[in-house]
N, CA and C atoms of all chains as a GROMACS GRO file, in nm:
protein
  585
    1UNK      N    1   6.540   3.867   1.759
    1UNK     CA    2   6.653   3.910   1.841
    1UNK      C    3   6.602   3.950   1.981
    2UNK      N    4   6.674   3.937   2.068
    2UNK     CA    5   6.598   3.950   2.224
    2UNK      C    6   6.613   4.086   2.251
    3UNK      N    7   6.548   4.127   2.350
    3UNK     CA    8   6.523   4.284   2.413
    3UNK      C    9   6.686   4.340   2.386
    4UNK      N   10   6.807   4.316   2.426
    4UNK     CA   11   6.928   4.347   2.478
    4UNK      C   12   7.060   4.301   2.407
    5UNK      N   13   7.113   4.264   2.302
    5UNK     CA   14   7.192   4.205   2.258
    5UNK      C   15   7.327   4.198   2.356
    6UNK      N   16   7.426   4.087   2.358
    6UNK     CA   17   7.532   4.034   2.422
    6UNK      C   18   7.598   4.158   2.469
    7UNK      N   19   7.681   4.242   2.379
    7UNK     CA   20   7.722   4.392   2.454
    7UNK      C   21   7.612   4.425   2.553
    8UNK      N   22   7.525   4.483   2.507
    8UNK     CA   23   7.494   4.578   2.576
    8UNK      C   24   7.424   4.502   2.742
    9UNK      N   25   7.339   4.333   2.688
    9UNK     CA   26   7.384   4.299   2.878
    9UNK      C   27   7.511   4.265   2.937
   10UNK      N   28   7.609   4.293   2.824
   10UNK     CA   29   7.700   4.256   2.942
   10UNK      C   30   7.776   4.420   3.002
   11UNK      N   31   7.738   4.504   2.901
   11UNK     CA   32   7.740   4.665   2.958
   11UNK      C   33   7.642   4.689   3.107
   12UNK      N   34   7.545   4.631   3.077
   12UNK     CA   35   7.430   4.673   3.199
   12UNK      C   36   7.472   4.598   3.318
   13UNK      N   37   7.562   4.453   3.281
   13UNK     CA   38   7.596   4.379   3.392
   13UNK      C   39   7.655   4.440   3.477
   14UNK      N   40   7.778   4.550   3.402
   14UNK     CA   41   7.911   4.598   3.489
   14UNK      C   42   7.859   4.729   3.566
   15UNK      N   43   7.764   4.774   3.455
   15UNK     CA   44   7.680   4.931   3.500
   15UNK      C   45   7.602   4.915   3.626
   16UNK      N   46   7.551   4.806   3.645
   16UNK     CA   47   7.496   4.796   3.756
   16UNK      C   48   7.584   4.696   3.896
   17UNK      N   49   7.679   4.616   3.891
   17UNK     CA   50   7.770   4.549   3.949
   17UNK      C   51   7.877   4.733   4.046
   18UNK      N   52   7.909   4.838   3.948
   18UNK     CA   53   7.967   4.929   3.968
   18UNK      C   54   7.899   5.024   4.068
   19UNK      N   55   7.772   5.044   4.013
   19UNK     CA   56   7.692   5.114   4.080
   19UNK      C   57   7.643   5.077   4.226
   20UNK      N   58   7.656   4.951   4.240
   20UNK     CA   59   7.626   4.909   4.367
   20UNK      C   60   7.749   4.888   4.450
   21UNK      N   61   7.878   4.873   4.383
   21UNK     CA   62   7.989   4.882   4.438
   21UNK      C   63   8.042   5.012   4.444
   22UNK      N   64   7.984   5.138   4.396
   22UNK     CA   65   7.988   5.278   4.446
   22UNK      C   66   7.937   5.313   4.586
   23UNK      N   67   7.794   5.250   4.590
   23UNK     CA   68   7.721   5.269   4.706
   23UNK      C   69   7.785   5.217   4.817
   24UNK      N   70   7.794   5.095   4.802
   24UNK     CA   71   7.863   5.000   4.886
   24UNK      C   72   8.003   5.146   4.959
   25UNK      N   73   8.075   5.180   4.863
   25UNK     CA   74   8.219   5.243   4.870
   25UNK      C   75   8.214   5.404   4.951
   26UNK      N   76   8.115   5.448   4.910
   26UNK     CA   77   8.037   5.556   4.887
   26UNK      C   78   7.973   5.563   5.053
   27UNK      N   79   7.873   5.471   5.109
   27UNK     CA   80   7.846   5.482   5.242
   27UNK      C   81   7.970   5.415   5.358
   28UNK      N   82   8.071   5.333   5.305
   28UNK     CA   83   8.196   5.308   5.352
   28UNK      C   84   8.250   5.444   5.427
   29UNK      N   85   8.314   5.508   5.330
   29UNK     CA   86   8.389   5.662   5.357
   29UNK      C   87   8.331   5.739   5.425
   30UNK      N   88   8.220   5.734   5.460
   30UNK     CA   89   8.130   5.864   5.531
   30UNK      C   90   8.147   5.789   5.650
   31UNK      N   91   8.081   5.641   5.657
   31UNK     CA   92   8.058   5.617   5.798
   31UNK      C   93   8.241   5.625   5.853
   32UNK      N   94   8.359   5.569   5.793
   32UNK     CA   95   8.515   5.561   5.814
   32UNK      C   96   8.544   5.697   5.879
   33UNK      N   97   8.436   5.837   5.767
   33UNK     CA   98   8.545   5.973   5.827
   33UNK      C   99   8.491   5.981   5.927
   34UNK      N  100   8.322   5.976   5.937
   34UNK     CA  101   8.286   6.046   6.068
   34UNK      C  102   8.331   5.975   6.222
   35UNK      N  103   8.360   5.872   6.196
   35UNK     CA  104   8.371   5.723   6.299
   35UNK      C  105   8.554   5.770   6.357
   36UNK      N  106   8.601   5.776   6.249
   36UNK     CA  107   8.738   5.752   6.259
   36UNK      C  108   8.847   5.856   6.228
   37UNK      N  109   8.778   5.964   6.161
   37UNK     CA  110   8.833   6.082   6.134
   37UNK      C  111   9.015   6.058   6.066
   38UNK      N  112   8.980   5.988   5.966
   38UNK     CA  113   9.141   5.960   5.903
   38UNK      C  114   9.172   6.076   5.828
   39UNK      N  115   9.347   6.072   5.843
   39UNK     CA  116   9.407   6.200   5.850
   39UNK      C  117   9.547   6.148   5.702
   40UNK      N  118   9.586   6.232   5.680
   40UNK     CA  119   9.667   6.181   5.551
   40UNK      C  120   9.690   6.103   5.449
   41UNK      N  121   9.750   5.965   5.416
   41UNK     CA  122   9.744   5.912   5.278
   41UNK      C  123   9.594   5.818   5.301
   42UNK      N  124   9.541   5.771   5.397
   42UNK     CA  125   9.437   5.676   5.435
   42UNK      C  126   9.302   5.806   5.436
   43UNK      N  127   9.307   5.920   5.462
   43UNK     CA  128   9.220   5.994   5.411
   43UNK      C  129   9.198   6.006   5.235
   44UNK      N  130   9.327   6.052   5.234
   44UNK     CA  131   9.311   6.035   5.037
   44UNK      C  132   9.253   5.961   4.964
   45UNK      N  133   9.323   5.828   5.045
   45UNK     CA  134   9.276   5.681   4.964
   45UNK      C  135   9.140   5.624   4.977
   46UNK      N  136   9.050   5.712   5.127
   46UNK     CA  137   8.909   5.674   5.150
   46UNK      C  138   8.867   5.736   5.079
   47UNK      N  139   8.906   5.872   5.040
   47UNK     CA  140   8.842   6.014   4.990
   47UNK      C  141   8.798   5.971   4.854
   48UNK      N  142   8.898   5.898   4.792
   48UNK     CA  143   8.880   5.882   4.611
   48UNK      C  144   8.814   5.737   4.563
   49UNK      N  145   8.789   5.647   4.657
   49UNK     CA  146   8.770   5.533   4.675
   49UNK      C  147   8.607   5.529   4.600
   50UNK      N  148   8.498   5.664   4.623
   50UNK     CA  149   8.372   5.597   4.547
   50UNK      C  150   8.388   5.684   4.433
   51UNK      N  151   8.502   5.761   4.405
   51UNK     CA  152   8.476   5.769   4.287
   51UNK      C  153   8.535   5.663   4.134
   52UNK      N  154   8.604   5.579   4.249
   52UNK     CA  155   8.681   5.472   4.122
   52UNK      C  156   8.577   5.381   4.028
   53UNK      N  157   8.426   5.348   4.071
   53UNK     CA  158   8.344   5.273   4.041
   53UNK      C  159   8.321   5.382   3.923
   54UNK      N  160   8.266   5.478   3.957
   54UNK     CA  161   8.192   5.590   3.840
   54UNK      C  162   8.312   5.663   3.784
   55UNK      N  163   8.420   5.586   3.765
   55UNK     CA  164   8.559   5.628   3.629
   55UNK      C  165   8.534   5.492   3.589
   56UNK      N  166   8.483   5.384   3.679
   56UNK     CA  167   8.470   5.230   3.554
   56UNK      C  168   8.404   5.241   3.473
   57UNK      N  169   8.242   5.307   3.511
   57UNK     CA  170   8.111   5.286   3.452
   57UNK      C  171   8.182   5.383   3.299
   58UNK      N  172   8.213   5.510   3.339
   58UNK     CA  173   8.306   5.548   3.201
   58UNK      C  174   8.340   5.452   3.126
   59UNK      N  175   8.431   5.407   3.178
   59UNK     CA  176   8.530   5.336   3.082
   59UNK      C  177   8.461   5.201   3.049
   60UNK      N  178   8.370   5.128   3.091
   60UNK     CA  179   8.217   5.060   3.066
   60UNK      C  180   8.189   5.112   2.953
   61UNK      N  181   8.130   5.280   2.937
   61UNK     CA  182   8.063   5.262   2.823
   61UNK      C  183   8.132   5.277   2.705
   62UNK      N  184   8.272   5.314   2.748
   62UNK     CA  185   8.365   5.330   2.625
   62UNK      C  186   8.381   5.125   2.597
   63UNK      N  187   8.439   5.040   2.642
   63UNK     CA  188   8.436   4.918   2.644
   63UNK      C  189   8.292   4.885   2.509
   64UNK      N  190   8.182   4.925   2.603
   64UNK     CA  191   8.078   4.876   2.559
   64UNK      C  192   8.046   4.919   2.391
   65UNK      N  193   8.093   5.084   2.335
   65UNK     CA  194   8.102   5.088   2.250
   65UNK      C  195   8.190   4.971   2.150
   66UNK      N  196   8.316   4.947   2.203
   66UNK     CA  197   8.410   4.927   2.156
   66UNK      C  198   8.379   4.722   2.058
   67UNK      N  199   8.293   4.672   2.181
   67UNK     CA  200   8.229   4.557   2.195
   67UNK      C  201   8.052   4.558   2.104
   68UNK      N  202   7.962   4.650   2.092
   68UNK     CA  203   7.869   4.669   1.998
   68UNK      C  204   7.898   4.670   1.866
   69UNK      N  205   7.877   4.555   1.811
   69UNK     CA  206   7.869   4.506   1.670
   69UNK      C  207   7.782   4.562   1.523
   70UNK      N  208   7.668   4.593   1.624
   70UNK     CA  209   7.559   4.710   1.551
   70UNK      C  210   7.606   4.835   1.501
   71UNK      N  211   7.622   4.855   1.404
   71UNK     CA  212   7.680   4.968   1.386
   71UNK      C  213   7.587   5.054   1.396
   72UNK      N  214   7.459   5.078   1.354
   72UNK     CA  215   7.366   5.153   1.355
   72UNK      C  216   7.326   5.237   1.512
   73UNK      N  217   7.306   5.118   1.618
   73UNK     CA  218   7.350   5.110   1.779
   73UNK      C  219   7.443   5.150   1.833
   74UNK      N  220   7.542   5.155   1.757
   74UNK     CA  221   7.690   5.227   1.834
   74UNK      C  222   7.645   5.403   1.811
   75UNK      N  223   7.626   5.398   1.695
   75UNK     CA  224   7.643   5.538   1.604
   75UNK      C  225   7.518   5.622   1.707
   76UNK      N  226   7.439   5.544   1.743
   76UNK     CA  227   7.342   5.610   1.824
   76UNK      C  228   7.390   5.689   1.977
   77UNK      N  229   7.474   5.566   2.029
   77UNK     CA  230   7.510   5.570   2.165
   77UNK      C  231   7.606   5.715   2.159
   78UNK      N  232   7.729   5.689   2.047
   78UNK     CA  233   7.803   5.801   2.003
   78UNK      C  234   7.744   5.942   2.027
   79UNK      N  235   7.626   5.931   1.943
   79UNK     CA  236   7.607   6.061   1.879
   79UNK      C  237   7.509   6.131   2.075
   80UNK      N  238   7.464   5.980   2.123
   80UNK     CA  239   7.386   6.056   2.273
   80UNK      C  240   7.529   6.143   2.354
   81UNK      N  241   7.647   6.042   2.329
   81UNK     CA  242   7.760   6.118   2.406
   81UNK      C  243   7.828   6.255   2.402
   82UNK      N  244   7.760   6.227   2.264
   82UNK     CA  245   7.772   6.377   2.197
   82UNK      C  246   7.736   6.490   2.243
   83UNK      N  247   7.647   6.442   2.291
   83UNK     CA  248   7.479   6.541   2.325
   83UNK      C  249   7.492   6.560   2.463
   84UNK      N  250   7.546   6.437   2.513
   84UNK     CA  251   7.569   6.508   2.675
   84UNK      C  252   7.691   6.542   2.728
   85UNK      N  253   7.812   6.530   2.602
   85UNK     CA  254   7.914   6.616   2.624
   85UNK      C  255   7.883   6.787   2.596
   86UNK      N  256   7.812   6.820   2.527
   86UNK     CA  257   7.769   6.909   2.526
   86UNK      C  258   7.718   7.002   2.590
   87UNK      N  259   7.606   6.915   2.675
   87UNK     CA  260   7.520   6.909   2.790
   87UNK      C  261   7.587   6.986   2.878
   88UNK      N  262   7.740   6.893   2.889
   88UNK     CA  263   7.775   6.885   3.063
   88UNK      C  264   7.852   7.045   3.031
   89UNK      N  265   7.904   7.067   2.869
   89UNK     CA  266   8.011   7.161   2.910
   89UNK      C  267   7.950   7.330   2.877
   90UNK      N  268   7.799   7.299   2.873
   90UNK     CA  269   7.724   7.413   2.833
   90UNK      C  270   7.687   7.488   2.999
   91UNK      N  271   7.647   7.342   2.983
   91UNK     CA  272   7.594   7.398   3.177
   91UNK      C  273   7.744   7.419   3.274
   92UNK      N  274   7.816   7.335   3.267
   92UNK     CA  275   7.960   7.352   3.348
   92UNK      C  276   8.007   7.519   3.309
   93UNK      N  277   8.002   7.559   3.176
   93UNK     CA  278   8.089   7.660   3.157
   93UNK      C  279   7.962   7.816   3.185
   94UNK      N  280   7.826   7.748   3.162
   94UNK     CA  281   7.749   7.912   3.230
   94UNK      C  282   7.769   7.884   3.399
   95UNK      N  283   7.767   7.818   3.427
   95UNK     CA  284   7.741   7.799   3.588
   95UNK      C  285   7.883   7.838   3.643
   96UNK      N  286   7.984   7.789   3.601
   96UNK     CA  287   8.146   7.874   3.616
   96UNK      C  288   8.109   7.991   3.597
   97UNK      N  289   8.069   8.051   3.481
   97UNK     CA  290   8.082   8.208   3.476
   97UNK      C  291   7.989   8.282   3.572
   98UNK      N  292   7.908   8.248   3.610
   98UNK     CA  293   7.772   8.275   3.733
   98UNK      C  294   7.792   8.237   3.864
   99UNK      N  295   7.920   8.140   3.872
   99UNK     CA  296   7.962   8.183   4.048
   99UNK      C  297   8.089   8.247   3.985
  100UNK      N  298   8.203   8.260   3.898
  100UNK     CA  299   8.271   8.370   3.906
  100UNK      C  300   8.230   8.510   3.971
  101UNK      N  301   8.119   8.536   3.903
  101UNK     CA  302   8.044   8.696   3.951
  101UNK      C  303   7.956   8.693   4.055
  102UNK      N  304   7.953   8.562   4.189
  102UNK     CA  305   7.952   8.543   4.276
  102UNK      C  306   7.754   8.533   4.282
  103UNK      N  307   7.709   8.502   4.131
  103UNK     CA  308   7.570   8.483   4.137
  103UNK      C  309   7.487   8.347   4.159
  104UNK      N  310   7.576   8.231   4.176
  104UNK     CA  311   7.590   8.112   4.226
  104UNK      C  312   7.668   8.072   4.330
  105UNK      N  313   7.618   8.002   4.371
  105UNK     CA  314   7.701   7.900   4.506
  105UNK      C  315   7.785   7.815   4.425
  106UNK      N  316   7.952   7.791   4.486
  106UNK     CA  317   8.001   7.701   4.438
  106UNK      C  318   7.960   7.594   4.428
  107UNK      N  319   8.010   7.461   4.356
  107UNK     CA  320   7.996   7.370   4.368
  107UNK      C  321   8.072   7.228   4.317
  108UNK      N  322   8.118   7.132   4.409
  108UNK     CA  323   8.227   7.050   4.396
  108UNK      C  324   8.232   6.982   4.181
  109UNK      N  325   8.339   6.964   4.208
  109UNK     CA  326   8.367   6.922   4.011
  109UNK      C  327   8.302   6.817   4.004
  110UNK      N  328   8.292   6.735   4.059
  110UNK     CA  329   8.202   6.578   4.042
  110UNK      C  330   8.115   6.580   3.978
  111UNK      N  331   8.006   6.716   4.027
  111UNK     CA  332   7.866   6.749   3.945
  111UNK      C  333   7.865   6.740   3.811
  112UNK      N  334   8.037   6.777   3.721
  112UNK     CA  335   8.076   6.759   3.550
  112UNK      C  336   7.986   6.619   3.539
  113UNK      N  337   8.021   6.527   3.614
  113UNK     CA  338   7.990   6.420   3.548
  113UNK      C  339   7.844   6.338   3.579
  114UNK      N  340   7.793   6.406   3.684
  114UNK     CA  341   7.643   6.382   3.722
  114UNK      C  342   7.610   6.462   3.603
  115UNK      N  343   7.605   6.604   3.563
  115UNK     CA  344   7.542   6.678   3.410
  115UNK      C  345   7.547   6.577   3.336
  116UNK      N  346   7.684   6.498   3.318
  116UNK     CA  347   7.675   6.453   3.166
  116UNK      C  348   7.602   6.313   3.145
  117UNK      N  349   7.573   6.247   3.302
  117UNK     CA  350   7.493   6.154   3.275
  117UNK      C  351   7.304   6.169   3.276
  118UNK      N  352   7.331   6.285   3.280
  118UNK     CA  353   7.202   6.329   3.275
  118UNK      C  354   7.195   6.434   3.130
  119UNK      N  355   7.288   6.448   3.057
  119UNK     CA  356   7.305   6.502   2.952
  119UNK      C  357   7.265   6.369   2.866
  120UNK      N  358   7.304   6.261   2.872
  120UNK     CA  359   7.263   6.125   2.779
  120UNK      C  360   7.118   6.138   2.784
  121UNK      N  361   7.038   6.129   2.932
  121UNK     CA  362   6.897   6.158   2.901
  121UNK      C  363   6.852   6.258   2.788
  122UNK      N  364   6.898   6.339   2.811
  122UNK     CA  365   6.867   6.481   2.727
  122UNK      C  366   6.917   6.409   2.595
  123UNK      N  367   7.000   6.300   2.530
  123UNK     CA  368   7.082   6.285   2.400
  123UNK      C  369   6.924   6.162   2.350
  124UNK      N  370   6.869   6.101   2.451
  124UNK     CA  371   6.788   5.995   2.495
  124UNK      C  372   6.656   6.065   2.420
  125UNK      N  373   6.614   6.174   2.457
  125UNK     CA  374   6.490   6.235   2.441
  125UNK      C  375   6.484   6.304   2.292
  126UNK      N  376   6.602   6.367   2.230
  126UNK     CA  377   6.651   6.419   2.107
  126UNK      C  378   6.659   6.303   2.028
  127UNK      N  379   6.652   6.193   2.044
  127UNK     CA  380   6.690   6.097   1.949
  127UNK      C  381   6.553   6.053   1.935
  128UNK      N  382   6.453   6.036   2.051
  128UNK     CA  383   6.304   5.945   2.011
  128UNK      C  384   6.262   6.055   1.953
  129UNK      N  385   6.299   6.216   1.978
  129UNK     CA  386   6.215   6.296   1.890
  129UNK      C  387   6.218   6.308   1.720
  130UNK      N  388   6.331   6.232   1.701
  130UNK     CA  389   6.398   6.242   1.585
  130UNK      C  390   6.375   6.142   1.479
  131UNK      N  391   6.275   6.034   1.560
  131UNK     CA  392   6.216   5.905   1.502
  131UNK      C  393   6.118   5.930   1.475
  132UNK      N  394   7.043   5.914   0.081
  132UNK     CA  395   7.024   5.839  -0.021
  132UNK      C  396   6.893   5.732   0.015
  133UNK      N  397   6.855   5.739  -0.132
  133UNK     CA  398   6.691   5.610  -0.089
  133UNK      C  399   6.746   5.466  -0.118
  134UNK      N  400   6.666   5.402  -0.040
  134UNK     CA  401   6.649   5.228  -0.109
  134UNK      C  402   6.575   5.189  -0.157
  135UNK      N  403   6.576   5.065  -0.154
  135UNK     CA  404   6.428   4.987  -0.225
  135UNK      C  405   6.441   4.836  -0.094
  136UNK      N  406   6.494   4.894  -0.017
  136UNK     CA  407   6.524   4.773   0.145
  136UNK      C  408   6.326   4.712   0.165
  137UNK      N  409   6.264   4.816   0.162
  137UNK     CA  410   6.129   4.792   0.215
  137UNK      C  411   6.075   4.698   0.070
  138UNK      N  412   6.082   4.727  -0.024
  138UNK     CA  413   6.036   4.657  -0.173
  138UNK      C  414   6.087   4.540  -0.173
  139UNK      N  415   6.204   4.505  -0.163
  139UNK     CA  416   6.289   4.372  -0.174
  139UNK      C  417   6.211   4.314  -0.080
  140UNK      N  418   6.194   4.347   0.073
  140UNK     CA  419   6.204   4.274   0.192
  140UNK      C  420   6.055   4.210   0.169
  141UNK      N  421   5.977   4.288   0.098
  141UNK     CA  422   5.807   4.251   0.097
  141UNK      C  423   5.810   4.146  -0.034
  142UNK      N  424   5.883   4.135  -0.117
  142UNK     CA  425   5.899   4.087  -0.214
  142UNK      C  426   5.887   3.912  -0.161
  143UNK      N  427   5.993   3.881  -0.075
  143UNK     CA  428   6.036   3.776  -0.012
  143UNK      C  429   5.910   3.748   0.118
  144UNK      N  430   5.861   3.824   0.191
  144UNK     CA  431   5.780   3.847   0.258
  144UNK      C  432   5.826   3.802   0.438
  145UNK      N  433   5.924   3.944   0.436
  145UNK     CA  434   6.025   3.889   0.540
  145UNK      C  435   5.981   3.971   0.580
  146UNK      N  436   5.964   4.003   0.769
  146UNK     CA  437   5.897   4.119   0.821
  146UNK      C  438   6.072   4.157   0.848
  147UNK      N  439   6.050   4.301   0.892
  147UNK     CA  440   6.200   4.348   0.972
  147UNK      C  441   6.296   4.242   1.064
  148UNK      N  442   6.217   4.206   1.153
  148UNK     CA  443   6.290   4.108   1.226
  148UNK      C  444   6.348   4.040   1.133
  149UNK      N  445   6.297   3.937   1.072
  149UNK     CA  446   6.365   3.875   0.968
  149UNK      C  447   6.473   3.930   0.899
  150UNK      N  448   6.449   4.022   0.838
  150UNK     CA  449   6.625   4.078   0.777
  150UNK      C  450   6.712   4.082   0.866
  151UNK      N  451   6.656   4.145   0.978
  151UNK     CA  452   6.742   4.168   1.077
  151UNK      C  453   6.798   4.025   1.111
  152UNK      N  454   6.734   3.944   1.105
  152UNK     CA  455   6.818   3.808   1.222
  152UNK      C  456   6.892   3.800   1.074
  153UNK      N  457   6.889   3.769   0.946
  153UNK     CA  458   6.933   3.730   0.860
  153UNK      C  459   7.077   3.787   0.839
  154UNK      N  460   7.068   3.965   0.886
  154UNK     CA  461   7.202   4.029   0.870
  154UNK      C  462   7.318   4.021   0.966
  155UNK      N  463   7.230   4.022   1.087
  155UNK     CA  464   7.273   3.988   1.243
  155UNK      C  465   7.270   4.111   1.248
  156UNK      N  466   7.164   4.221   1.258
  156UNK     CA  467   7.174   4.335   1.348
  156UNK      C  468   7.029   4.347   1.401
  157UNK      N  469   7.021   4.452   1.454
  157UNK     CA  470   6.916   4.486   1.522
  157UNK      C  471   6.791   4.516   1.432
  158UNK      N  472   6.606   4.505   1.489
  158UNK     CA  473   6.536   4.557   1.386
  158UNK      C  474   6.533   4.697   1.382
  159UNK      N  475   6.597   4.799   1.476
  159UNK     CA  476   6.590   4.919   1.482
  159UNK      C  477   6.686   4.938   1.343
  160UNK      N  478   6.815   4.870   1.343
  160UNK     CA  479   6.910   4.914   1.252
  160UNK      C  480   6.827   4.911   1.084
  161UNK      N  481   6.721   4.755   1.087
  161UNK     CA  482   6.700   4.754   0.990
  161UNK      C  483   6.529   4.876   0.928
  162UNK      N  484   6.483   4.897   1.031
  162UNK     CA  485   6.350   5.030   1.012
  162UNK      C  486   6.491   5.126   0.998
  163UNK      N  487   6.577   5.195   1.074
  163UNK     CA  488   6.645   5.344   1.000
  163UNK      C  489   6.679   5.346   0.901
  164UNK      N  490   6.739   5.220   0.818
  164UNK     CA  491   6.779   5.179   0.711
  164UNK      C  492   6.684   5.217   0.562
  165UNK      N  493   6.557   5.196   0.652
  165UNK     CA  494   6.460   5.135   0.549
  165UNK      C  495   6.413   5.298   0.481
  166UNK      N  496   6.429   5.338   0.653
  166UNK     CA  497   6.308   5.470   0.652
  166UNK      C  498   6.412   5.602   0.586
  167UNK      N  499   6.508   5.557   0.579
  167UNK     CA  500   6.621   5.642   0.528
  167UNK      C  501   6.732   5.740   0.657
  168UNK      N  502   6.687   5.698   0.750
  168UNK     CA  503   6.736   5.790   0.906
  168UNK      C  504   6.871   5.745   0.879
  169UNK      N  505   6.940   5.621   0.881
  169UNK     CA  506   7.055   5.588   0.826
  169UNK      C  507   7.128   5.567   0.724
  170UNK      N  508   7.228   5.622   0.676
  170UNK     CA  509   7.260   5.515   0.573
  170UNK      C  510   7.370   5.416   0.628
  171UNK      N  511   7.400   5.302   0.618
  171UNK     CA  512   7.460   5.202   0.664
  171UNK      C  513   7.582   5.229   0.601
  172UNK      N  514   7.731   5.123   0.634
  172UNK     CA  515   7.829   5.109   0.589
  172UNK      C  516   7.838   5.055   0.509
  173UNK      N  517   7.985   5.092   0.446
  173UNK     CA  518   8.001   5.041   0.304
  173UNK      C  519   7.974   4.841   0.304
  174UNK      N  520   8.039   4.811   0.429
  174UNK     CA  521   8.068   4.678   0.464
  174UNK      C  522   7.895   4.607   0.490
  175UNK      N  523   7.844   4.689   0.553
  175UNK     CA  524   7.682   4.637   0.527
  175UNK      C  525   7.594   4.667   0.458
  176UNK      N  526   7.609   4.736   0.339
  176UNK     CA  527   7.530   4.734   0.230
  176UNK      C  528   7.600   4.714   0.149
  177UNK      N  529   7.749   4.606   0.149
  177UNK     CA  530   7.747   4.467   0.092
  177UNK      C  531   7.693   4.332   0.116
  178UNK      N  532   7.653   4.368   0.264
  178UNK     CA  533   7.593   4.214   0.315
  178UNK      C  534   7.472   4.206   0.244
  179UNK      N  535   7.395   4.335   0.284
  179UNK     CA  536   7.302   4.366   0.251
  179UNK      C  537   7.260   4.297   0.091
  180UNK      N  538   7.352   4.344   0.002
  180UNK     CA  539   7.380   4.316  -0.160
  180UNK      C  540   7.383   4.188  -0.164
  181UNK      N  541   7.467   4.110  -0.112
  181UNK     CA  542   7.472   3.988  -0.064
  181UNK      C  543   7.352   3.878  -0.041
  182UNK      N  544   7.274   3.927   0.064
  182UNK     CA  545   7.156   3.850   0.085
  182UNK      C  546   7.085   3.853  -0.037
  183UNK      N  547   7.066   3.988  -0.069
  183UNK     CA  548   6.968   4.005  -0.196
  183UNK      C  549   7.006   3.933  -0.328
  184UNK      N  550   7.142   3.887  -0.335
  184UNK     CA  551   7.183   3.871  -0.455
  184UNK      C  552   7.177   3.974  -0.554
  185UNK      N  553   7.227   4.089  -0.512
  185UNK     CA  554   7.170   4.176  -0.603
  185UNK      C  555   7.278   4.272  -0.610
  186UNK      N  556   7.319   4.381  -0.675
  186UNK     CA  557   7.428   4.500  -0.667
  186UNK      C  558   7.412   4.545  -0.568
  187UNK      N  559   7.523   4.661  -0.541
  187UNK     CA  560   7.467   4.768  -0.427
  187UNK      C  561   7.376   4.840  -0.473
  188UNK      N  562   7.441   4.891  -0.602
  188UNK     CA  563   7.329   5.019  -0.664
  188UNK      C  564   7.180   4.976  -0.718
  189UNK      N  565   7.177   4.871  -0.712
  189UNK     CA  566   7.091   4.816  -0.732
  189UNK      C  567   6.946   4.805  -0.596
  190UNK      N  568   6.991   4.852  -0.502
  190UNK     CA  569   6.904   4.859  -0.354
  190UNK      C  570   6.968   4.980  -0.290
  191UNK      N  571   7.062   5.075  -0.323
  191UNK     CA  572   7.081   5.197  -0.268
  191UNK      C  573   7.076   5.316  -0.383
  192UNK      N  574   6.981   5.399  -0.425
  192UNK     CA  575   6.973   5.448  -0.481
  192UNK      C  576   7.061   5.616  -0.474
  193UNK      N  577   7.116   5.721  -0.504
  193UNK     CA  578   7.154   5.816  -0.492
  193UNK      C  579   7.030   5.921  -0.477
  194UNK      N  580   7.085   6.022  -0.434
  194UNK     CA  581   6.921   6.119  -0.398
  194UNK      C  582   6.872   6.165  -0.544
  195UNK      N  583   7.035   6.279  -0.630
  195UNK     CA  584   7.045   6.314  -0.707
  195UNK      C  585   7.041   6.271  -0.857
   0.00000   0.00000   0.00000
């Protein structure tokens, strides 16, 4: 069987097709506000524009589950999501309570979902330890 | 629950890969299988039964 089975390159296809169409979207809006300083629904619509790629890559890996035939491979991926849902809402909910009492700097909601893809690492490292 | 996945497979003298291409899954699926990290579905340890020609209970043993 080759390195990657059919799901999962065609998961990595979109994961990386998205990711570069974030960037792409992502240095768009910065150079648009600072250049052009847009003001009402064309602000909104620049404003939310790089985050539509990284709500695909989501819905990518939900797809990608949905499309993995392996059951053994799914159950894995599952159980990492697990681990960095966890991740994201362990750290999201001490770090809320630690700028409540003004012992942290705020910081924008987006970061939920940078934790949780860095919570999969953490689901990544628990699982080879577990082999 | 134990098997006898590793006994059968040496029997025939199929390395992992081999079961694996035979079942159509991965060789990871078929080492957790083996090593006991998984137990598989009902639906693939009929295939499983299947290849072997053999029962289920016959290659999935109970712990107890």
């Amino acid at each position: 069987m080759p390195k990657y089975n059919a799901a999962q390159r065609r998961y990595n296809k979109r994961a990386i097709g998205l990711s570069l169409l974030y960037v792409l979207l992502l240095v768009a809006a910065i150079v648009v506000f600072k250049r052009m300083h847009p003001s009402g629904p064309l602000a909104w619509l620049l404003a939310i524009l790089p985050a539509l790629p990284i709500m695909a890559i989501v819905a990518a890996m939900g797809r990608y589950l949905v499309e993995e035939s392996d059951e053994y491979l799914r159950a894995m991926e599952v159980r990492k999501s697990l681990i960095a849902t966890g991740f994201m809402l362990t750290v999201t909910t001490g770090w809320g309570f630690l700028q409540s009492f003004e012992l942290l700097p705020q910081v924008d909601f987006y970061w939920a979902t940078i934790v949780w893809f860095g919570g999969l690492g953490v689901g990544g490292c628990v699982q080879a330890l577990r082999r | 629950m134990r098997n006898r996945l590793k006994i059968l497979r040496a029997e025939r003298d199929w390395s992992q890969g081999d079961l694996a291409d035979r079942l159509e899954v991965s060789r990871q699926s078929v080492n957790a299988i083996e090593t006991g990290r998984y137990d598989p579905s009902l639906p693939l340890a009929f295939r499983i039964a299947k290849l072997f020609d053999l029962p289920v209970e016959m290659i999935f043993l109970s712990d107890d």
